[in-house]
C-alpha positions in Angstrom: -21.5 4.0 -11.4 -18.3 5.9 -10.7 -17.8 8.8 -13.3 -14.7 8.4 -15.1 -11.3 10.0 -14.3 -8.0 11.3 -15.5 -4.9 12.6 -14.4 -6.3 16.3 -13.5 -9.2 14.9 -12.1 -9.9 16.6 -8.4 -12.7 14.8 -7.5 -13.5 11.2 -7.8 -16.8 9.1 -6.7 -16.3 5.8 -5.2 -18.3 2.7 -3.1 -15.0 1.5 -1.3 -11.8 2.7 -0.2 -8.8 0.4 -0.4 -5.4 1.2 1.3 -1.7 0.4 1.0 -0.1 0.7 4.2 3.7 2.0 3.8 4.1 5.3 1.8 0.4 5.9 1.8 -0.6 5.8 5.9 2.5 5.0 7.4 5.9 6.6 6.6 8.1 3.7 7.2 11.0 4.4 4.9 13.8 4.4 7.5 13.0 1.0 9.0 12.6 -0.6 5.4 16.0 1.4 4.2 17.7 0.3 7.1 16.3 -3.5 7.0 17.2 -4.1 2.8 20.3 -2.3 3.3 21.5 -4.9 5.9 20.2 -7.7 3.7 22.2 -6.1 0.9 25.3 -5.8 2.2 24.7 -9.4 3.9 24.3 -10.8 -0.2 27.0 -8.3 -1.7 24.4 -6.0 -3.8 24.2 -2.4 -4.5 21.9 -1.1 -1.5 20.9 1.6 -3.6 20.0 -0.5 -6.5 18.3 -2.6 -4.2 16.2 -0.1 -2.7 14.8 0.8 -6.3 12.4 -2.3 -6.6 11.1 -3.0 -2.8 8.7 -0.9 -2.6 5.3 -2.4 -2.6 6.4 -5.7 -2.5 6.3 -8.7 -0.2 10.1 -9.4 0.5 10.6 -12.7 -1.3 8.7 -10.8 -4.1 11.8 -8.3 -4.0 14.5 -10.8 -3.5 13.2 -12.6 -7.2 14.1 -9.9 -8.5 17.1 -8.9 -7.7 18.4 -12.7 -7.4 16.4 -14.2 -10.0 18.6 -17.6 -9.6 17.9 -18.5 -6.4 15.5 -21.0 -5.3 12.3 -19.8 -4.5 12.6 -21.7 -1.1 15.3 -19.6 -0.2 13.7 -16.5 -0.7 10.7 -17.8 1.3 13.0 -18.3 4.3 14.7 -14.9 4.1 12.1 -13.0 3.9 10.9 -14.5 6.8 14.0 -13.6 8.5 13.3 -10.0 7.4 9.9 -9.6 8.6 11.3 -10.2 11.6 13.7 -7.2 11.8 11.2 -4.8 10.1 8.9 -5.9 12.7 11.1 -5.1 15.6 12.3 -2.2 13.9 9.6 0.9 14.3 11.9 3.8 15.0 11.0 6.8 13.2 8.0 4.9 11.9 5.2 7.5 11.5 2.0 8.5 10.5 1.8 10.0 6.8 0.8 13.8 7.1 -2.8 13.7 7.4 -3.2 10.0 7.6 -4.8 10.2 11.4 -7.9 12.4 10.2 -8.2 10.6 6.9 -8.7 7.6 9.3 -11.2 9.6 11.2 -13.2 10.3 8.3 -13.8 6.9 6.8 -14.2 5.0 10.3 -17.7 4.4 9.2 -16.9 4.2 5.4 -16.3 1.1 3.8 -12.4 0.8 3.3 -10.1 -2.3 3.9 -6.1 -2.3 4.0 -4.3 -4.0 1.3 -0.7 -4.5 2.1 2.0 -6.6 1.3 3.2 -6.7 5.3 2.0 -9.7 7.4 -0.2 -9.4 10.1 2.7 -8.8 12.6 4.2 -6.1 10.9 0.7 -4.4 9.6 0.3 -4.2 13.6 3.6 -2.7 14.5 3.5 -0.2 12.3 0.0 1.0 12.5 0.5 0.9 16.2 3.6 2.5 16.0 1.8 5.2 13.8 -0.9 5.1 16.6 -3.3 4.9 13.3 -7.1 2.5 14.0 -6.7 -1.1 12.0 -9.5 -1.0 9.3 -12.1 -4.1 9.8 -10.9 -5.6 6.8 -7.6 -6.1 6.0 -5.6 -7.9 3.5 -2.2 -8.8 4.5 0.6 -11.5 3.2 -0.7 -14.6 4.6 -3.8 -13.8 2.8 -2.9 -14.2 -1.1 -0.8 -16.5 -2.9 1.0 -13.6 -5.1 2.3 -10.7 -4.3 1.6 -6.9 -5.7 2.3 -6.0 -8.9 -0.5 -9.0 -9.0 -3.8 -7.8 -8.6 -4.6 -10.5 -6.3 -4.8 -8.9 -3.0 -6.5 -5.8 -4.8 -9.6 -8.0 -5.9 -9.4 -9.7 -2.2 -10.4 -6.6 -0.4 -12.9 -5.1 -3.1 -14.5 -9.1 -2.7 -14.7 -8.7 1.2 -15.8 -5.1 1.2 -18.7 -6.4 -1.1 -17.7 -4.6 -4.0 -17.4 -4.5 -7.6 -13.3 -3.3 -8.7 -14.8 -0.6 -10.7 -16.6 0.4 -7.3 -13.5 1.1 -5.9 -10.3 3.4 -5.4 -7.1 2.6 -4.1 -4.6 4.7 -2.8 -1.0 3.6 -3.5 2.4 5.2 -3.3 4.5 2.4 -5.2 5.0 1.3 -8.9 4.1 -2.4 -7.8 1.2 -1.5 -6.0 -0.2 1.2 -8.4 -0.1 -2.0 -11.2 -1.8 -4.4 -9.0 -4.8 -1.7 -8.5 -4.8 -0.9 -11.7 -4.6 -4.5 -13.5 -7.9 -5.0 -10.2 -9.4 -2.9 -12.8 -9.5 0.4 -10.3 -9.0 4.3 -10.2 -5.6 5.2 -8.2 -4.9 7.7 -5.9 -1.1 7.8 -6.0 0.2 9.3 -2.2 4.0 10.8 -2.2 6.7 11.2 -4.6 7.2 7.5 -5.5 3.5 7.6 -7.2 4.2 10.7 -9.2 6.1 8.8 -12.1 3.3 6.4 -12.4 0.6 8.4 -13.8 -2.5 7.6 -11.0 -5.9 9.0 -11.7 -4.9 11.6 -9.3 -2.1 12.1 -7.3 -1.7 14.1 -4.1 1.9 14.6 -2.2 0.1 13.6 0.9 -3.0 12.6 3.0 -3.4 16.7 3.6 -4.4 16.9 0.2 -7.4 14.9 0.4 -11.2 15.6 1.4 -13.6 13.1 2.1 -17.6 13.4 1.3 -19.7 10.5 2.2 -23.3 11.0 0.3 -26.4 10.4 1.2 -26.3 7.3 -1.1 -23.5 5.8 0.3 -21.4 7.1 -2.6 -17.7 8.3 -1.2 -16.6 11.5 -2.9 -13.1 12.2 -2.8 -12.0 15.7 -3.4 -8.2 15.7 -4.1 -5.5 18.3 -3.9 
């Protein structure tokens, strides 16, 4: 079993690796800034107060909150809208520091994606961070609810072959650090937006991080 961690922890023992995609491997913040900042001003809301609550979740997800009287139809069909332009939209899109080499080093490791992004935009931006796909990945069209919902969390650990306890996820988001954490897994919380949320260990980025496969197939992380 995984030995038990807390906030100072430096090193923790997993099975699997699971991984958010935006704030975690790929720094997309200026493509999702400037995508929510034209749907803002398109449904006369405070773009700042907007860009509070989208991280780490899908887009209708986002819009429920901050139009909570809408039909759920509606957001459906806007978000669809905005996948579009975030998926067209890949300038300045980039790799998190040390994302490329962390990628390198669990190639052979099992670890699966978990992001709220669809399949189209999971591929732009990965591609446009020239980062390797994981195997397994678990994307919008693949769950029915949307992180803070643990749903997509318990997806991955299931096709990994995994108990949740078995493994760690690394999130940068409120929403997504909840999902992992209501999976019933450790966190890794990646960047500033993580810091607040009190992960089992928190690094600023993927530079931070050393990985240690062991001859038993354990994964031992050893963080900052």
């Amino acid at each position: 079993m995984p030995a038990t961690a807390s906030t100072t922890t430096s090193v923790l023992t997993a099975r699997a690796l699971l991984l958010d995609m935006d704030g975690t491997l790929v720094n997309s913040d200026a493509s999702v800034e400037r995508c929510w900042r034209g749907w803002a001003a398109e449904h006369g809301l405070d773009p700042e107060a907007v860009l509070q609550v989208v991280h780490g979740r899908q887009g209708y997800a986002t819009m429920a909150v901050l139009l909570p009287d809408r039909p759920v139809e509606q957001n459906h069909a806007d978000n669809l809208v905005l996948l579009a332009r975030e998926t067209a939209d890949t300038d300045g899109v980039v790799p998190i520091p040390g994302a490329p080499a962390f990628m390198a080093a669990i190639a052979t490791l099992p670890h699966a994606l978990v992001t709220s992004a669809d399949v189209a935009l999971a591929d732009a931006r990965m591609t446009a961070a020239a980062l390797p796909m994981p195997k397994i990945r678990v994307t919008a069209e693949s769950v029915t609810a949307s992180k803070p919902h643990p749903e997509g969390f318990l997806r991955g650990a299931a096709e990994l072959g995994f108990a949740p306890e078995d493994c760690v996820a690394f999130e940068d988001s409120e929403a997504g650090i909840t999902a992992a954490r209501a999976a019933g897994m450790r966190v890794v919380g990646v960047g500033p937006r993580a810091a607040g949320q009190s992960p089992d260990a928190h690094i600023q980025d993927l530079t931070h991080l050393r990985v240690e496969p062991l001859p038993n197939g354990d994964i031992r992380l050893h963080i900052g």
